[in-house]
C-alpha positions as a printed NumPy array, in Angstrom:
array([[  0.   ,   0.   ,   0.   ],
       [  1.17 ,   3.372,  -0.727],
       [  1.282,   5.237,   2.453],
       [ -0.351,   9.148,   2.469],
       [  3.157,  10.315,   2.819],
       [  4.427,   9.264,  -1.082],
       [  1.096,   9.732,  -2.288],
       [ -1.318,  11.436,  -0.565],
       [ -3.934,   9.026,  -1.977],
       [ -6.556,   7.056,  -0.259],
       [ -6.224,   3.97 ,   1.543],
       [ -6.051,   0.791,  -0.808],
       [ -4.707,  -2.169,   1.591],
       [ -4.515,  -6.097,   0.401],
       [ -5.767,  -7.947,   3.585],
       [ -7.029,  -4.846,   5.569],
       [-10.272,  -5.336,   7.596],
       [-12.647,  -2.924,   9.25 ],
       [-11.718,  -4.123,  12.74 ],
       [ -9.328,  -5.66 ,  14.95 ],
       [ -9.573,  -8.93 ,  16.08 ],
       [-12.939,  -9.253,  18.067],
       [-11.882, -12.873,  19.427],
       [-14.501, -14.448,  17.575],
       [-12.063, -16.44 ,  16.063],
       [-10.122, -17.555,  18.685],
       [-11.614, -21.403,  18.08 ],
       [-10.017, -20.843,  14.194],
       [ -7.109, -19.96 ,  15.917],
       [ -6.127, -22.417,  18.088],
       [ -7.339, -25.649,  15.995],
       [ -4.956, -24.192,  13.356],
       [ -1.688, -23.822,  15.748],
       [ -2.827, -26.971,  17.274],
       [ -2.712, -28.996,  13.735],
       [  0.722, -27.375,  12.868],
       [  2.098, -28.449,  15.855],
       [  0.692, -32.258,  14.796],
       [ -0.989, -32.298,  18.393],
       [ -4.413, -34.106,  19.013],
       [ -7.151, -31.885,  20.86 ],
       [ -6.222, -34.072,  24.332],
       [ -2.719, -33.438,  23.719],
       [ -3.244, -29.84 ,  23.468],
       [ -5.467, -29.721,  26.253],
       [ -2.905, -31.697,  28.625],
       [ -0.908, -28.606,  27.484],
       [ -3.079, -26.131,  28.874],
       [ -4.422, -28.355,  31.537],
       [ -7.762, -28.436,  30.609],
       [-10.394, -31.026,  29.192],
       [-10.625, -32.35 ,  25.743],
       [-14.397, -31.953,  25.687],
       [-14.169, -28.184,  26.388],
       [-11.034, -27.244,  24.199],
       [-13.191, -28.962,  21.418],
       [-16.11 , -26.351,  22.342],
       [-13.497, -24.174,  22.348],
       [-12.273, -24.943,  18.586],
       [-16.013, -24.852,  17.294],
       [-16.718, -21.527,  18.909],
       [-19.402, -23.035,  21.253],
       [-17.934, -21.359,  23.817],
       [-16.679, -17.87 ,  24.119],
       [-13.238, -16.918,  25.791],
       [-12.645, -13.473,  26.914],
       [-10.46 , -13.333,  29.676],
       [ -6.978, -11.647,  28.906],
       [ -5.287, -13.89 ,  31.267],
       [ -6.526, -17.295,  29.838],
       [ -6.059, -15.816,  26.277],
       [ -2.792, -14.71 ,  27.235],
       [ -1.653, -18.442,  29.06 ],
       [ -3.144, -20.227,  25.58 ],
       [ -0.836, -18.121,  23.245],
       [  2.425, -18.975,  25.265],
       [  1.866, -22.576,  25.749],
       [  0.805, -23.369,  21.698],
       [  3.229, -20.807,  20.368],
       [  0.305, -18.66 ,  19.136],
       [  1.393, -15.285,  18.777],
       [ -0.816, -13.011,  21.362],
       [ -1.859, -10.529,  18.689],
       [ -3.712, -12.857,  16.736],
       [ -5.965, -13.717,  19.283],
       [ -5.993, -10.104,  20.051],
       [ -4.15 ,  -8.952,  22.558],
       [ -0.819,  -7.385,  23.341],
       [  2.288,  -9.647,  24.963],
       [  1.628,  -8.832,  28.858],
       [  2.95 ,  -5.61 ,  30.175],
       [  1.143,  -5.251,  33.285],
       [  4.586,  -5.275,  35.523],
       [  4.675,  -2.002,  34.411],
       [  2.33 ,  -0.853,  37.078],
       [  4.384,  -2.229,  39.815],
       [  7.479,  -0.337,  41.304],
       [ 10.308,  -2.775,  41.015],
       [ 12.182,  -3.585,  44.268],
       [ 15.062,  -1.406,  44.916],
       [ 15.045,   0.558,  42.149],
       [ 14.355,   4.239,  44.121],
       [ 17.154,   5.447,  45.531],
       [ 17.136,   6.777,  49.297],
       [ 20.714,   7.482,  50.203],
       [ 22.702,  10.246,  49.255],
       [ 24.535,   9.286,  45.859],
       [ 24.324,   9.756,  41.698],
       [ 21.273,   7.567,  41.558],
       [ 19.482,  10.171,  44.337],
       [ 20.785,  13.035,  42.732],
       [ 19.913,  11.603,  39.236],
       [ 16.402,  10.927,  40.655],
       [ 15.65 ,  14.584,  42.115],
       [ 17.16 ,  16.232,  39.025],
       [ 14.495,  14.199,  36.693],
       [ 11.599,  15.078,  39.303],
       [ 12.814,  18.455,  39.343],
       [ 12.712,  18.971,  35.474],
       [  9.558,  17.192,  34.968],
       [  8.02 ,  19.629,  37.883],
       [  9.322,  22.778,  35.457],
       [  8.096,  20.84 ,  32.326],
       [  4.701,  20.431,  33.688],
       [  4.404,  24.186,  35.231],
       [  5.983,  25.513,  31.534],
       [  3.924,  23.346,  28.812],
       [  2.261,  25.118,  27.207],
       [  5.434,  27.836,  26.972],
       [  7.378,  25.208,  25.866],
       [  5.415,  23.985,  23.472],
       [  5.461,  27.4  ,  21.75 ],
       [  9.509,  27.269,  21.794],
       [  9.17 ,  23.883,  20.088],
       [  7.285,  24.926,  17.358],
       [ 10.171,  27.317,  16.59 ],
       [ 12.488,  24.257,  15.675],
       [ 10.103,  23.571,  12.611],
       [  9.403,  25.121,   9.638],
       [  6.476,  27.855,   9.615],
       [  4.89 ,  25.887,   6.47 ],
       [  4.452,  23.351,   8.535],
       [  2.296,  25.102,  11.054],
       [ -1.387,  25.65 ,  11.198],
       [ -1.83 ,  29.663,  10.653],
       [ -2.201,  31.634,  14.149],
       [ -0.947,  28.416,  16.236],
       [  2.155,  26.255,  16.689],
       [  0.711,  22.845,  16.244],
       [  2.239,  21.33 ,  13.146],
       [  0.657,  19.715,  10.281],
       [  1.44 ,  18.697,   6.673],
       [  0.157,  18.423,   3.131],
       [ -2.233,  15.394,   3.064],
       [ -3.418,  15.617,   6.828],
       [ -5.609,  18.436,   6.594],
       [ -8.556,  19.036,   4.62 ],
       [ -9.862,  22.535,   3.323],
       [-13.039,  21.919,   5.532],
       [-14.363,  19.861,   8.369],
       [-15.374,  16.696,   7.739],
       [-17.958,  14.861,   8.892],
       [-16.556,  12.042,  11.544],
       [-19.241,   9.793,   9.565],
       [-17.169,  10.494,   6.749],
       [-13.974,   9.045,   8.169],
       [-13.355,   5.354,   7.537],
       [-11.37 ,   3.654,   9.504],
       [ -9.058,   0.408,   8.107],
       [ -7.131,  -2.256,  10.037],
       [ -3.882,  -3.238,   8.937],
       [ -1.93 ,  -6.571,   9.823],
       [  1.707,  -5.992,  12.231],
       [  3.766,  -7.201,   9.457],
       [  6.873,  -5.223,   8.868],
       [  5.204,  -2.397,  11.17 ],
       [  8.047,  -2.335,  13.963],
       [  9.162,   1.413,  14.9  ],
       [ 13.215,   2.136,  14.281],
       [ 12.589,   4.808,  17.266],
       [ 11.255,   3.428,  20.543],
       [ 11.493,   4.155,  24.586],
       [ 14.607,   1.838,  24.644],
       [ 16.328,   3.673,  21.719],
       [ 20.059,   4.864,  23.002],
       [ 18.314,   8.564,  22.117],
       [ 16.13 ,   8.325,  25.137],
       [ 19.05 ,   7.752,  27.361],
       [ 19.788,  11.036,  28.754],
       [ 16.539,  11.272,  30.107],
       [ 15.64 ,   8.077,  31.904],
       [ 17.572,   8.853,  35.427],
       [ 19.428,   5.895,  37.306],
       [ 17.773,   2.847,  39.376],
       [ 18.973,   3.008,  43.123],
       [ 21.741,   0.059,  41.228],
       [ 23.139,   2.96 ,  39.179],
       [ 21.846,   1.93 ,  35.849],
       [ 19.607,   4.014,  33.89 ],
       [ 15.699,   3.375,  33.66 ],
       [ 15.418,   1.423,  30.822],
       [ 11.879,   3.469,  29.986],
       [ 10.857,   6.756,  30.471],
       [  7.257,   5.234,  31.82 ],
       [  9.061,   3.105,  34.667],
       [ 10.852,   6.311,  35.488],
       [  7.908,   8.421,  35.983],
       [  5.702,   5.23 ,  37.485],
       [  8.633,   5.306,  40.162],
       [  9.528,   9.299,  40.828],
       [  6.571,  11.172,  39.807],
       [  3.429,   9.149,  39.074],
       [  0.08 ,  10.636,  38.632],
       [ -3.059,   9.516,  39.361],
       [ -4.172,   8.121,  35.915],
       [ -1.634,   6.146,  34.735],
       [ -2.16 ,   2.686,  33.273],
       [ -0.499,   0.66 ,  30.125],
       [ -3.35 ,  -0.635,  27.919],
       [ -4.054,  -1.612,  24.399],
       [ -4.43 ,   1.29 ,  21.967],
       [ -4.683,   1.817,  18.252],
       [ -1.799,   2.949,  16.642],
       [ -2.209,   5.552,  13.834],
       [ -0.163,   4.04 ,  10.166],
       [ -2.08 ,   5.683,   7.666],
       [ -3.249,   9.304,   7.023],
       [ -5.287,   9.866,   3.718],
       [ -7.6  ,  13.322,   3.416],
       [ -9.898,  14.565,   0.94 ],
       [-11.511,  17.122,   0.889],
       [-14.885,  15.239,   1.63 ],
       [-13.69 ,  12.176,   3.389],
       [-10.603,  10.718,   4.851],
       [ -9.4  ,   7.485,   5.636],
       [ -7.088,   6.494,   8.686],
       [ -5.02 ,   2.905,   8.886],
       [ -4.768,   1.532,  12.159],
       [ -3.009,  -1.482,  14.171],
       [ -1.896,  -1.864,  17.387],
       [  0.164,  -0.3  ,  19.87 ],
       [  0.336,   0.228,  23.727],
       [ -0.012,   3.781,  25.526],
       [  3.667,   3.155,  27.393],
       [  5.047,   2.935,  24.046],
       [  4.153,   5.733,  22.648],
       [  4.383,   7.549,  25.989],
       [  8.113,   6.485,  26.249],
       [  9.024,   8.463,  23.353],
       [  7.126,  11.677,  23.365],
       [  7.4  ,  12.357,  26.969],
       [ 10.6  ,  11.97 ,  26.661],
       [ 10.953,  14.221,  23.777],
       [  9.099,  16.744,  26.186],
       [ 11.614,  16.12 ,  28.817],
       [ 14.395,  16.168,  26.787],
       [ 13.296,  20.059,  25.456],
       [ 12.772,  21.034,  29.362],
       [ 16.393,  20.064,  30.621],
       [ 17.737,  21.645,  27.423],
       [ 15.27 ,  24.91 ,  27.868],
       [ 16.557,  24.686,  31.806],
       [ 20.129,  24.374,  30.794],
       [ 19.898,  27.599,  28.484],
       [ 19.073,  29.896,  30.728],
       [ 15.263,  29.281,  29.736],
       [ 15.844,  29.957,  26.336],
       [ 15.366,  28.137,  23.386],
       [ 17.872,  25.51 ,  22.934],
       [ 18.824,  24.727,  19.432],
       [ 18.449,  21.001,  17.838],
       [ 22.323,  20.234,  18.56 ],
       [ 20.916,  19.921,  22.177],
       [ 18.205,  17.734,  21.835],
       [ 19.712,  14.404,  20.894],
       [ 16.563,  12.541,  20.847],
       [ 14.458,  15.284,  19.226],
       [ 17.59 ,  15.631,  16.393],
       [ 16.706,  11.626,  15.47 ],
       [ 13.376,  11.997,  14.556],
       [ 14.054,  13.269,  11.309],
       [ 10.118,  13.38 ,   9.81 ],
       [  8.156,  13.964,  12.585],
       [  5.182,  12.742,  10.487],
       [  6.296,   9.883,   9.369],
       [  4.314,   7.066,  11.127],
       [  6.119,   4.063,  10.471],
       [  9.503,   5.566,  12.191],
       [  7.887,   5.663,  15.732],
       [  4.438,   3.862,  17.48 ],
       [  1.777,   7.457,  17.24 ],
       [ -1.029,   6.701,  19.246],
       [ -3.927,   9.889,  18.369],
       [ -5.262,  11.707,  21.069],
       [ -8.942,  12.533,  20.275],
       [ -9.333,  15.985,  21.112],
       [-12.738,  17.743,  20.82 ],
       [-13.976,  21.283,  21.386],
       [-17.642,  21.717,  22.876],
       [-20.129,  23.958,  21.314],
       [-23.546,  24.518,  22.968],
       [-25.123,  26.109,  19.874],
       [-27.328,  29.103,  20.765],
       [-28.442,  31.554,  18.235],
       [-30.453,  33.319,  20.828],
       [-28.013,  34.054,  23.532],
       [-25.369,  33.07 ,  22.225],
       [-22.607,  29.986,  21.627],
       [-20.651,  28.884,  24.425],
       [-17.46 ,  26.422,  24.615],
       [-15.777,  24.115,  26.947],
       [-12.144,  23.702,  28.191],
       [-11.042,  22.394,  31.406],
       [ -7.622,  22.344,  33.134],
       [ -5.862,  19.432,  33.658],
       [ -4.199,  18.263,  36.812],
       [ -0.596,  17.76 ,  36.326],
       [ -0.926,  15.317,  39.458],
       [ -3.503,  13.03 ,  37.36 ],
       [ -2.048,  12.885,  33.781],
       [  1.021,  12.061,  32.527],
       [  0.648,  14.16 ,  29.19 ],
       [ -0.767,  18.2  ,  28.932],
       [ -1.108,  18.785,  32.371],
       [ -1.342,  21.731,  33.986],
       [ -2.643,  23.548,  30.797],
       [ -6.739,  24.642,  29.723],
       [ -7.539,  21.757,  27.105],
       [-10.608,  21.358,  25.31 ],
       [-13.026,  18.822,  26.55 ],
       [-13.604,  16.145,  26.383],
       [-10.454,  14.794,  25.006],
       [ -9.084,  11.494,  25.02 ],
       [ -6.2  ,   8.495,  23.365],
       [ -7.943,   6.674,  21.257],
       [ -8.172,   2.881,  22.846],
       [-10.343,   0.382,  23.757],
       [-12.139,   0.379,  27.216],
       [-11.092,  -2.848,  28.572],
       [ -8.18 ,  -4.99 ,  27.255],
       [-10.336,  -8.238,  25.992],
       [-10.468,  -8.52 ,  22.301],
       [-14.194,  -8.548,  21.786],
       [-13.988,  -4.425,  23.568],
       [-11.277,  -4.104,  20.703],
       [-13.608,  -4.407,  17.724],
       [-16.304,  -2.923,  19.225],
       [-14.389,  -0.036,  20.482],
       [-12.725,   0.578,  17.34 ],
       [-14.989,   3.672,  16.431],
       [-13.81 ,   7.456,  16.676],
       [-17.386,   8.284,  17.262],
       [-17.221,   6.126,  20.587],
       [-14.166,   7.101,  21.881],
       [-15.662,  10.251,  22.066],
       [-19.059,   9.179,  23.897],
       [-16.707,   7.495,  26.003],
       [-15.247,  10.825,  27.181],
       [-18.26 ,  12.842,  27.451],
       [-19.047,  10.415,  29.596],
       [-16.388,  10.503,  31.668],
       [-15.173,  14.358,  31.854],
       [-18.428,  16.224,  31.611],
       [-20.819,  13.68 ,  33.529],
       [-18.453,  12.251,  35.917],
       [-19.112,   8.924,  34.74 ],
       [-16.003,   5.973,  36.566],
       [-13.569,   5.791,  33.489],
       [-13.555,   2.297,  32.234],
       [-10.268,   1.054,  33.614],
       [ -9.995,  -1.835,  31.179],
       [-10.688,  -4.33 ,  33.189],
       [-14.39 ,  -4.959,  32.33 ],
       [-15.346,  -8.53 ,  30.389],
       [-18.159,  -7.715,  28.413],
       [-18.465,  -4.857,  25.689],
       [-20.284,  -1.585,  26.126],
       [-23.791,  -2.148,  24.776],
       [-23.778,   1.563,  22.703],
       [-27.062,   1.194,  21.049],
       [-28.476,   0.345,  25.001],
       [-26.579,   1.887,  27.401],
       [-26.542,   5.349,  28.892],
       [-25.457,   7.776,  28.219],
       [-24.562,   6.653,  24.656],
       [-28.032,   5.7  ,  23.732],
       [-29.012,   9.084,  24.36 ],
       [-26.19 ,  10.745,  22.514],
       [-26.429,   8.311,  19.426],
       [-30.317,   9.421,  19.236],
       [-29.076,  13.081,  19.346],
       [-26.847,  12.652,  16.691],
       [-29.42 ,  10.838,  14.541],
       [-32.089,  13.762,  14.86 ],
       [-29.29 ,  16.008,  13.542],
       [-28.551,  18.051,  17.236],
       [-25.469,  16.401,  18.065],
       [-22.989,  17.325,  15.493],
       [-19.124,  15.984,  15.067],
       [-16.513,  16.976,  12.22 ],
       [-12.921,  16.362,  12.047],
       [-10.927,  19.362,  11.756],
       [ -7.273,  18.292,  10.846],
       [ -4.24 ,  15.5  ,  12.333],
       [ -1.726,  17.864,  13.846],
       [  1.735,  16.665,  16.059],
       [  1.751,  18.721,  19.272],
       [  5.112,  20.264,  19.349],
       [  6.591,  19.632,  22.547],
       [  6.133,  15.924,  22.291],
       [  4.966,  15.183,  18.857],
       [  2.252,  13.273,  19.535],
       [ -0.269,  12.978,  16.657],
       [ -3.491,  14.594,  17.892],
       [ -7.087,  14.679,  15.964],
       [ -8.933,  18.458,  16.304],
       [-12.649,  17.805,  16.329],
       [-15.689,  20.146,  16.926],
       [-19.028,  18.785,  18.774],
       [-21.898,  21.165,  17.787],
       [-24.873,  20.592,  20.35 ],
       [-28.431,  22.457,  20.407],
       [-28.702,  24.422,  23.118],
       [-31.901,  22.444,  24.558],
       [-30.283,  19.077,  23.844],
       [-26.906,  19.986,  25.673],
       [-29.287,  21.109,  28.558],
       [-30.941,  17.975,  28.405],
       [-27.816,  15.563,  27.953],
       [-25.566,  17.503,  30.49 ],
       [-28.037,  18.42 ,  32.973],
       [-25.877,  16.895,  35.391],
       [-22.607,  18.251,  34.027],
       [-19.665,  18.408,  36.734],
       [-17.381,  20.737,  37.253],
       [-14.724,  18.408,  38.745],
       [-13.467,  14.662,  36.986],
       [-10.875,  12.733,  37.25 ],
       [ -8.639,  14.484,  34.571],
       [ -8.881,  18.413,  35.988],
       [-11.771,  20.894,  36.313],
       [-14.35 ,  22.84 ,  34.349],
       [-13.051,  25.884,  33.485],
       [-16.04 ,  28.8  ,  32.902],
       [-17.267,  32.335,  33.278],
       [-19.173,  31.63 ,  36.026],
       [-18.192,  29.893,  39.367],
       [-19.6  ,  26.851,  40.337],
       [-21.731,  26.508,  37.215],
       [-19.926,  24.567,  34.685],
       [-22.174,  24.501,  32.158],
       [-21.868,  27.951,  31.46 ],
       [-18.569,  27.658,  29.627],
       [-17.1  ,  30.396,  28.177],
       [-18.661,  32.653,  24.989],
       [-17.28 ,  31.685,  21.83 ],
       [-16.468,  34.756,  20.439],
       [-13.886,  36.898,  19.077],
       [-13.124,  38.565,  22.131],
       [-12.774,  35.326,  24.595],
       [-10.735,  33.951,  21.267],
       [ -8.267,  36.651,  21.784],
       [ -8.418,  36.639,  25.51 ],
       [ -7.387,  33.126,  25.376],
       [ -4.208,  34.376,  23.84 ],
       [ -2.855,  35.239,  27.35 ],
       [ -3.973,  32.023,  29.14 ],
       [ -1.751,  28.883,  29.637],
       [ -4.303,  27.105,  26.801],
       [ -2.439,  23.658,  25.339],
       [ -1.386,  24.549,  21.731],
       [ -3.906,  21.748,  20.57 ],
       [ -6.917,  23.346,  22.068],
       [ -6.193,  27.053,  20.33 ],
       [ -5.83 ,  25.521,  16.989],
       [ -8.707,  23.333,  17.603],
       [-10.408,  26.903,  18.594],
       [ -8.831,  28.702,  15.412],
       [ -9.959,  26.351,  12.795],
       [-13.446,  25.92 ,  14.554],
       [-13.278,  29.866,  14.458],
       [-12.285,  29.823,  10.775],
       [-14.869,  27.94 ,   9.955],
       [-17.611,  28.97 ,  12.719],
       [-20.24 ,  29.92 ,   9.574],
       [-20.423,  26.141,   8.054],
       [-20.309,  24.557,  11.276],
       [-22.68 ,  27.29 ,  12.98 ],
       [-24.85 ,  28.303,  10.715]])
């Protein structure tokens, strides 16, 4: 396939599908592993030390199998690589402090360990600063007008797009392993020394260790391969990825620019400095490095009457590992299943309810689903979801797709979307808005009523200029601005 890069064309892909592996299969699966190995079905099952009458239920897909552990157990002991039953090879250490690995005496590993916590602590009080100094290490061309998020020919379209006009494709793994990762010898100079003197081997055990926030959890997510825009319709090509992976690199770009930024006298540092940053030589090239998206979506109550209002909230640098301390637009989230069982991975696989996801979560209040749940979200059924779907089908629930950007601090690939809402169906849906979630709080014009939001107008738009707002959320606001007529009215 050609990618959008060389060609800028749309997606044609031998082999792609519309969805990851929903497990469904699993029964195909393991009867075919099985019969390469030349193993009967009791053979096999003495192998995973269960019965022959149930792996045969098993094999006709009789009976289903979602948990991640047994899933997980059945790949290692028939060779079956995890990712074709759907999941990702286990990672879940990663939430657990190793032994001995903070240091508590006075040495370099200490002094290694307070100098990263104290340059994280200036990255995350400096973002969104920083993040303008960034942009200045790329080419204006490659900027979205009035903003320093960067962008390219072939990933923006003239005018918003419809999200029902964005197809999503899923690509196999083959010959899809990133040259730049969190274990690259780039990423070196800033993962700090273990209490045994050796550096952190990722930037995500580093900050899971020294400085971890509240929200911080290694899942499955859907890494971005393929860009293709028209100006009607675009298509995206997808497979998979893990957050820490993607994490490892970009915060590390992020902390790389702080010590540099620190080390200059809080200046710009130049790309001689930034060892890490100086190796990614196309930032937009998405086969060099794992680019998870961030869905990022700015909130418009749409009233005629009295008036359009918007939505940002601030993040808590003590809950997030990525844009805290800054206003965002809400809700905003990385694009990923809810739960880490492959039947949540197909039927999570939507743009569309990613974002119901985090409406439900940041503006309601709603528990975020913390991957651990066994069966899928029933959409159609559920609420909210089934009330925003039916909102969206009359017409007063409204979602277009603005542009793919990089933020420029850590060059993670972001989406800019728009939510248009009636005024009486916002009321209706949000009733119950909160002003505090997990992520940060609702930032508006009046206190204690977050569903006031702010005006969106060309005075709070210039207002806004002075505020520590994430670069994503003012282009998101610019391009919504620029085209406030066709997505108005």
């Amino acid at each position: 396939m050609a990618t959008a890069a060389s060609s800028g064309g749309w997606l044609h892909v031998a082999g792609s599908a519309a969805a990851p592996p929903d497990g469904s299969d699993v029964g195909e699966v393991i009867r075919w592993y099985r019969q390469r190995e030349g193993w009967t079905q009791q053979e096999a099952a003495e192998r995973l030390n269960t019965t022959q009458s149930r792996l045969s239920k098993l094999e006709k897909g009789s009976q289903a199998l979602r948990d991640v552990n047994e899933l997980r157990f059945i790949a290692s002991r028939l060779s079956i690589p995890p990712e074709r039953l759907g999941i990702l090879p286990d990672r879940s250490s990663d939430r657990i402090p190793h032994p001995g690995t903070v240091s508590t005496t006075p040495g370099a590993p200490h002094d290694s360990q307070e100098h990263w916590r104290a340059v994280r602590a200036e990255m995350n009080r400096n973002r969104a600063h920083l993040g303008d100094l960034a942009a200045e290490m790329y080419p204006q061309s490659q900027r979205i007008p009035n903003t320093t998020v960067l962008t390219r020919a072939g990933w923006m379209p003239d005018r918003p797009v419809d999200l029902a006009d964005v197809k999503l494709c899923w690509l196999g793994d083959e010959n899809a392993h990133p040259t730049i990762t969190g274990t690259s010898p780039e990423t070196e100079g800033v993962r700090p020394l273990t209490a045994q003197g050796t550096p952190y081997n990722r930037y995500s055990r580093a900050l899971r260790d020294l400085a971890r926030p509240r929200l911080l959890d290694n899942r499955v997510s859907y890494r971005l391969r393929e860009v293709a825009w028209t100006d009607a319709a675009c298509d995206l090509g997808f497979s998979y990825t893990s957050y820490f992976d993607v994490l490892d690199v970009c915060e590390a770009l992020s902390h790389e620019f702080t010590e540099a930024w620190l080390g200059n006298g809080r200046k710009r540092p130049s790309m001689a400095d930034l060892r890490l940053r100086r190796s990614i030589t196309d930032p937009f090239d998405l086969s060099a490095r794992a680019m998870l998206p961030s869905i990022n979506t700015l909130t418009i109550r749409r009233d005629p009457i009295d008036g359009h209002r918007m939505y940002l909230h601030k993040r808590d640098a003590a809950a997030t590992a990525v844009a805290g301390g800054m206003y965002h637009v809400v809700p905003a989230g990385v694009f990923q299943p809810s739960s880490l069982a492959p039947a949540h991975q197909a039927n999570d696989f939507s743009m569309w309810r990613n974002i119901q996801r985090e409406f439900s979560e940041e503006l309601l209040g709603n528990p975020e689903h913390d991957g651990n749940a066994i069966d899928p979200i029933d959409y159609d059924n559920e609420e909210p979801f089934r009330s925003f779907e039916l909102a969206r089908k009359n017409g007063d629930f409204r979602t277009h797709v603005l542009a793919t950007v990089l933020e420029p601090l850590t060059l993670w690939v972001e989406f800019l979307t728009v939510a248009v809402i009636e005024a009486p169906v916002f009321d209706q849906l949000f009733a119950d808005m909160v002003g505090v979630n997990e992520e940060g709080s609702a930032v508006s014009t009046e206190a204690g009523v977050p569903a006031v939001g702010i005006p969106f107008t060309s005075d709070t738009r210039e207002r806004l200029r002075n505020e520590p707002l994430s670069p994503i959320s003012r282009a998101t606001i610019e391009l919504t601005w620029e085209h406030r007529h066709r997505l108005l009215g």
